[in-house]
N, C-alpha and C positions, 0 to 999 in steps of 0.2 A: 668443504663448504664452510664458509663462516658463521657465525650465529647470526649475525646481521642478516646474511642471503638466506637463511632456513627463514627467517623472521618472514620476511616479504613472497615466500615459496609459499610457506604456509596458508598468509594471506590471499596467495593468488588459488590455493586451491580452497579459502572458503568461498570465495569471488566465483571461483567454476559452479558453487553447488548454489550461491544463489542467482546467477543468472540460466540455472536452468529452472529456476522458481521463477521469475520474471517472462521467460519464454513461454510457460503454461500457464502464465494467467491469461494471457491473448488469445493463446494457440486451439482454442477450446471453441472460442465464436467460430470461425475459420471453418472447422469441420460440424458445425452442428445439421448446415442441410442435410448434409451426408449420412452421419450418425440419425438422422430421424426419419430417411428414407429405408434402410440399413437394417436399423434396429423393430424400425415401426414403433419410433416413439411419440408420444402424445406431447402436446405443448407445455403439459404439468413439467412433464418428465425432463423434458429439456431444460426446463429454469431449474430443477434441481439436481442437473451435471454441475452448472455453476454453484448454486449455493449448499449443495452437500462439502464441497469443498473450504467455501465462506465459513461457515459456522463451524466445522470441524476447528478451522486454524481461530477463530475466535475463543473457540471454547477452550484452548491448548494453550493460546500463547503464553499468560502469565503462570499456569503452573510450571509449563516447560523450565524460563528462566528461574525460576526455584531449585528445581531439580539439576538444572544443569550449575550452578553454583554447588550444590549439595554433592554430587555424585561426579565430575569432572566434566570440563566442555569436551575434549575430544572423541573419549566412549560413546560422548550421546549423539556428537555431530557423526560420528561413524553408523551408531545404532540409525539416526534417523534419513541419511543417504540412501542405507540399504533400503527401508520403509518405502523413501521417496523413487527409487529404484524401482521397489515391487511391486508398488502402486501403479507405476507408469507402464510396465509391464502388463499388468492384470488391466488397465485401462485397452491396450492396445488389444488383447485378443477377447475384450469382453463381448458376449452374446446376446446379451439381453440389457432392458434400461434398467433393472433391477441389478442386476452385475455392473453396469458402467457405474451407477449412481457411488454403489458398497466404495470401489476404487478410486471412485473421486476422494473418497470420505477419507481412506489411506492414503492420499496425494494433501490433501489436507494437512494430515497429522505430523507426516514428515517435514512441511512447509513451517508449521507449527513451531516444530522446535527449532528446526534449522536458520531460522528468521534472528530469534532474538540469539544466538548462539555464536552468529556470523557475525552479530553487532557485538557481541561481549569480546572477542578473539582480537578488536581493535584495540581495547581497554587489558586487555591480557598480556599480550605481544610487544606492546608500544608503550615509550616513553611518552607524557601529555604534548612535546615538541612534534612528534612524525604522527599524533594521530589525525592529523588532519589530512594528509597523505593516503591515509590507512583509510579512512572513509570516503575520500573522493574513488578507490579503487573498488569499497564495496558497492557505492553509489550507484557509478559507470557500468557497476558490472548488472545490477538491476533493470536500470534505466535501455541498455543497450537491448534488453531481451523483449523488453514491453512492444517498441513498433516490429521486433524481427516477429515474433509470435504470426501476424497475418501474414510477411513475407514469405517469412519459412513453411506455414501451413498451407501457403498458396499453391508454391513449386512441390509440396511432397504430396498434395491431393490430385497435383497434375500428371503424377507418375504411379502414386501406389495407392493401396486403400486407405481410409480415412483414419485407422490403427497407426498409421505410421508418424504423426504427429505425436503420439505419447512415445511409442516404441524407438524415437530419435534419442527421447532423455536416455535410457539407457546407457548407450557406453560414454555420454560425456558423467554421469553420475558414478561408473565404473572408475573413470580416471579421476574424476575429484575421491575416490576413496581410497586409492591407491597414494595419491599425492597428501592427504589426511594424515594415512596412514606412514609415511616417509619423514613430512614438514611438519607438522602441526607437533609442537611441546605437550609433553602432559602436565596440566596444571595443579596445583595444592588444591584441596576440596574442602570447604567448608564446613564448620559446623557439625563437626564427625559426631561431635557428644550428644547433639541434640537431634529430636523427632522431628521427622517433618510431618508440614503443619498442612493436615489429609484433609481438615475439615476446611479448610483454607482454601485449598485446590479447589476442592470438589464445590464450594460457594463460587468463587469468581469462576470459574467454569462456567458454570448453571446460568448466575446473572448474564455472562458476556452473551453466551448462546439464547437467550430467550429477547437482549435488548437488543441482538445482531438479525435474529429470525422475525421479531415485529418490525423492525425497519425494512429489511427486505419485504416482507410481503404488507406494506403499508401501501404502494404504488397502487397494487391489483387489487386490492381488498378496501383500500381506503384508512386512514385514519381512525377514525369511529368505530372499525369494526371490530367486535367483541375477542376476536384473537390476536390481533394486534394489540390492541390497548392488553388484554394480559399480559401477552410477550416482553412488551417495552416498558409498562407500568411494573410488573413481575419482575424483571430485570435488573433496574433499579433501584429497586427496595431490598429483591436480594443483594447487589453490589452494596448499596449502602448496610446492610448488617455487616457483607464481609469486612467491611472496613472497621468498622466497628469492632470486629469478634480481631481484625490483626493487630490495632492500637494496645488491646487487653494480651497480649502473647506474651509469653514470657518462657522461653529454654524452650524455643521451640525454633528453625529454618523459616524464619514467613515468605508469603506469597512476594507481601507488597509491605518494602522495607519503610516505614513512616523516614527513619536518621537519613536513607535518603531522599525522599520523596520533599526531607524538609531542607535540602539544600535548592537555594533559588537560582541557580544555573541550570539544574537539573529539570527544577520542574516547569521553569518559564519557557527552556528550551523544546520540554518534549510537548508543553501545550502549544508553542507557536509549529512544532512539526505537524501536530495535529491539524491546526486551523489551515495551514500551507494544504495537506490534502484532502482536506474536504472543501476547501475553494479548488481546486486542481481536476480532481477525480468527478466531479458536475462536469469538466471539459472534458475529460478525455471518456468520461459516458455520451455526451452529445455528440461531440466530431466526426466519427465514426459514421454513425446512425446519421449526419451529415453530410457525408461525404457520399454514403450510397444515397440515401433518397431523392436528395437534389443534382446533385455533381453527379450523379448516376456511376459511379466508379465500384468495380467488384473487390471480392475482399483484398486482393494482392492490390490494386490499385487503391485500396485506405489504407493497408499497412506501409506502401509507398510513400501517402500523402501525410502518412503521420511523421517523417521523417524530421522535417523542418523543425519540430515540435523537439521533438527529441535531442534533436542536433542544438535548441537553444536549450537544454538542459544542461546537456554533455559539456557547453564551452563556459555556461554560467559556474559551474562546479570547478570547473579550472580556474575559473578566473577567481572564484572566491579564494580559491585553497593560496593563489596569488597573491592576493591582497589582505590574505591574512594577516601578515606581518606589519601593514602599515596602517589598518582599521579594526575595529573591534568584529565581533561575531553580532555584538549587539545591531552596530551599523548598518553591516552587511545584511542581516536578516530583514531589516525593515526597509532599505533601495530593493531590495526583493520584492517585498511584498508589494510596494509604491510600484516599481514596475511590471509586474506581473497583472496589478490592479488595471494598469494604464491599457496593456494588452485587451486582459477583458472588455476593458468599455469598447474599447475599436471594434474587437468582437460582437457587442452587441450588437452593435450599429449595422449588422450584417443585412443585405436585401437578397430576396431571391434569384434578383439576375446576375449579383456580384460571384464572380468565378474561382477557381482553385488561388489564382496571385493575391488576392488581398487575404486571404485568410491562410495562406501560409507565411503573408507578412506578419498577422496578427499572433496567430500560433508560436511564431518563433520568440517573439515578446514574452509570452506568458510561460513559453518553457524556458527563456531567460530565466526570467522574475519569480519562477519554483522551482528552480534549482540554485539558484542563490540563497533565497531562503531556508529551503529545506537543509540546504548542505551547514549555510549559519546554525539553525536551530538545531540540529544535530550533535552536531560542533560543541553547541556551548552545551546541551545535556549529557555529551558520553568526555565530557574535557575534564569533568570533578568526579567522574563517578570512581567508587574505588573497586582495586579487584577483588575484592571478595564476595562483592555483590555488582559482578561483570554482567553476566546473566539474566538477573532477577530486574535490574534498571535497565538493561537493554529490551527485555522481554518489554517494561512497562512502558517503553517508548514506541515499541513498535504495536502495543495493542490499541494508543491512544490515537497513532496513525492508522489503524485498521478501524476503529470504531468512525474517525474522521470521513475515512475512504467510502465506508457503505453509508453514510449519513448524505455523505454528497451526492453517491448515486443514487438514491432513494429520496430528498428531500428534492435535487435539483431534477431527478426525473419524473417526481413527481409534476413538479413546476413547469416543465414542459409537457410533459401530454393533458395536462388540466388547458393548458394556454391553445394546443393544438385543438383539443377537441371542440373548446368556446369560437375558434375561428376558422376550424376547415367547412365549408359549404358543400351543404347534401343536399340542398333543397330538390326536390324531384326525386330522389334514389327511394328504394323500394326500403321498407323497415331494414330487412335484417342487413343488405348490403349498405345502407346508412351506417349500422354497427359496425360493420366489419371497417367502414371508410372510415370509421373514429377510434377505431382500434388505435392504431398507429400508423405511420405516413409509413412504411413497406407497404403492411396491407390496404391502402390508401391507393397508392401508385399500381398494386398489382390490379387492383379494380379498375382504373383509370386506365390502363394498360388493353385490361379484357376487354373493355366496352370501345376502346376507343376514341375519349374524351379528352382531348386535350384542354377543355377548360377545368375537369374534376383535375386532372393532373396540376394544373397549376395552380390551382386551390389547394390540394394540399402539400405541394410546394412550400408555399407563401405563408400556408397556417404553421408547418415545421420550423420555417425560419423564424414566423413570430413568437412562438415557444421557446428555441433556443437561445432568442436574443432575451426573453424574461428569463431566464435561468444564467445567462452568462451576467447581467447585470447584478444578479442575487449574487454570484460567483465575486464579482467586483467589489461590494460593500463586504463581502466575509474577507478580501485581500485586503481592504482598508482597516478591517477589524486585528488581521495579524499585523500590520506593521506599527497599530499603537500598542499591542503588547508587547510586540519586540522593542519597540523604543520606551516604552516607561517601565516595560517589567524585567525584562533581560537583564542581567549585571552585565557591564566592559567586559568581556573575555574576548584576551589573544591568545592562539597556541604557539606559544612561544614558553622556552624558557625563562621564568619569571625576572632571574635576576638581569636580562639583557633588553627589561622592558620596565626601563623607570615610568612611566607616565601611568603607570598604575597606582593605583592606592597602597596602603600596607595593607589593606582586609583583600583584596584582590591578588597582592601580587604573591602572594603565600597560598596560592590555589592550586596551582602546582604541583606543588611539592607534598602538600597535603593530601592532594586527588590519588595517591600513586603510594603512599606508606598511613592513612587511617583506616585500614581493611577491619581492625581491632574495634574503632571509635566507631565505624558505622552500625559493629553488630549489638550495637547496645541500643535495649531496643528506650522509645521516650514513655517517660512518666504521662 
């Protein structure tokens, strides 16, 4: 086998380990009736299958890319498969919601490293010419697992127990470890002379998990309420010291490299990845919870109708990886964002009796217009990054996308059930069943259902649609918001090898070449 073909083996077997991360972010909704009939779990319980998972991989992500810099990416991608392996395992025969939750938290942690580890192995592997290749392949391999998650959990709750959703990852995690183990190079390790920086971890850690836990539980508890505001207030004061305590480092592996954090490829690209997912992730929280309460469709029939969605991510990422060579990344990222925007506003325009065809016209616009983007902004953050701090920049990319991710669901779902509960109509309903109708449109429609009513039914229809049209709009100004950073702040990057693209500048067309031999220059940390 040639070096070239191990190079791309390699790749496809980081690609297997993160589309089974992509698979279990979904796969999880899918089984929860099951799991709480099952388990005799309580409502608490069930939001924290999801977010023991959530805040584990926040509280992981940045030290992971440290450490995997420090100690070798392939050890750790092996160490954290098995993890994410054991985890899946111990999910599937767990007994209780106190044993499901623990599992979640070790499905997490594996996710954790394997995320920013799978983005470093582009920047490892690859000349700055083929990583745009290398990314459309981890992309796809993410993107492909998100609508399979309800497919896949459909058809295997139709046949086995509810355990058999995690108990799947198994043997594809067994072959991405064998294929690890075969393809994957061992790389030069960083920083051998020097301590790692424990108080560093253990700070960004702390902040991420405290501003990741007040924003999740800001929905249910409100804003105002005294543990969210310590959470998210707490959070970012501690992030702000740790930045602070990494500027002052000196002979130490940091968390979070400033030499790169101060190249503006870098940092303009992973902010626009950011604002790309948290306008995004407001959609793909609503459509769902869309698709059952009005479209009355079960879970295989929304992972179904998530397709179109999907499908315009999957072709936008080709097409970018395309157009590569004859537009900047700058370009591309911002007709992303401009279409993706354009998307959302149709979207909002949504009425209750409009049916699955107009919003799978609209859907496929927006997963256009966020997969163009996203793949740009990518692009031009992992295009300068060098390898000796593969890991640590990857990692920082993808926590600024995970903070983006829970901000959208949590800010834009707030924005929709504040909007549903100001318009669904109770008038008449007895107290506590008024509550339960303003809970949320499920428990809304299951009332409407019991009694009968098909006007409560189409009250909270009409109140859901007006919710998600006020969040899909908010969704739209955050996509006009990335495509002016991408056009004023992004530099011109093409992947391309520099000298076969005159129409660069001389500070541009030396990015290249730079990106791929300063491993030395980045570890110097700024005065």
């Amino acid at each position: 086998m040639t070096k070239d073909n191990a190079r791309w083996w390699a790749m496809g077997a980081t690609a297997m380990s993160l589309f089974v991360v992509g698979l279990d972010m979904t796969v999880l909704n899918v089984a929860l009736p099951d799991i709480a009939v099952d388990l005799h779990a309580s409502t608490a319980q069930l939001q924290w299958f999801a977010d023991a998972y959530l805040l584990v991989m926040a509280a992981v992500l940045l030290p992971a890319g440290m450490l995997g810099d420090r100690f070798g990416r392939k050890n750790l991608t092996l160490a954290a498969l098995a993890v994410f392996g054991l985890g899946s395992l111990w999910c599937a025969v767990a007994d209780s919601p106190g044993s499901l939750i623990a599992a979640r938290a070790v499905l997490g942690l594996g996710a954790a490293v394997l995320i920013p580890l799978a983005m470093s192995a582009v920047v490892v592997l690859f000349e700055p010419a083929e990583r745009s290749r290398a990314i459309l392949v981890l992309s796809l391999s993410t993107m492909i697992g998100l609508p399979l998650g309800p497919i896949v959990g459909g058809l295997l709750l139709q046949n086995f127990w509810w355990g058999s959703v995690f108990a799947i990852n198994v043997p594809v995690i067994a072959l991405a470890i064998l294929a690890v183990t075969r393809f994957m190079p061992r790389d030069e390790v960083t920083g051998q002379g020097e301590r790692i920086d424990v108080v560093g971890a253990v700070a960004a850690g702390a902040g991420l998990l405290g501003l990741t836990y007040g924003v999740i539980e800001a929905p249910a508890r409100g804003w105002s309420d005294p543990v969210v505001l310590i959470g998210t207030i707490g959070g970012l004061l501690v992030l702000a010291a740790f930045l602070v305590w990494e500027r002052r480092l000196r002979g130490v592996v940091p968390v979070f490299d400033f030499a790169v954090w101060a190249d503006r490829g870098f940092r303009y690209g992973a902010v626009a990845a950011a604002i790309a997912s948290l306008a995004f992730f407001g959609v793909m929280f609503t459509l769902p919870q869309y698709y059952r309460a009005v479209l009355g469709a079960d879970a295989l029939g929304t992972g179904l109708r998530s397709l179109p969605l999907v499908a315009g991510m999957l072709v936008a990422m080709r097409l970018a990886n395309a157009l590569g060579t004859r537009f900047s990344m700058r370009s591309l990222a911002a007709a992303g964002f401009v279409l993706m925007a354009a998307g959302l506003v149709c979207g909002a325009t949504t009425g209750v009796s409009d049916g699955f065809g107009r919003t799978g016209m609209w859907s496929t616009v927006v997963g256009l217009g966020f997969g163009m983007s996203l793949f740009a902004a990518q692009n031009t953050a992992l295009f300068t990054l060098p390898r000796a701090r593969a890991a640590s920049g990857s990692a920082l990319v993808q926590t600024l996308r995970q903070v983006g991710s829970v901000l959208g669901i949590a800010v834009l779902g707030a924005l929709l059930n504040h909007e549903y509960r100001a318009a669904v109509d109770t008038q008449g309903l007895p107290v506590h069943t008024a509550g339960v109708v303003r809970e949320s449109a499920q428990a809304g429609l299951e009332v409407a259902h019991q009694s009968g009513s098909g006007a409560l039914a189409h009250s909270v229809a009409s109140a859901f649609v007006q919710g998600m049209d006020a969040a899909l709009w908010t969704s739209a100004g955050i996509a006009l918001v990335g495509a002016i950073v991408a056009w004023r702040l992004m530099p011109v990057v093409r992947p391309v090898e520099p000298e076969a693209d005159p129409s660069l500048d001389g500070a541009e067309s030396g990015r290249a070449e730079e990106a791929v031999d300063r491993a030395d220059a980045s570890t110097a940390r700024p005065a």
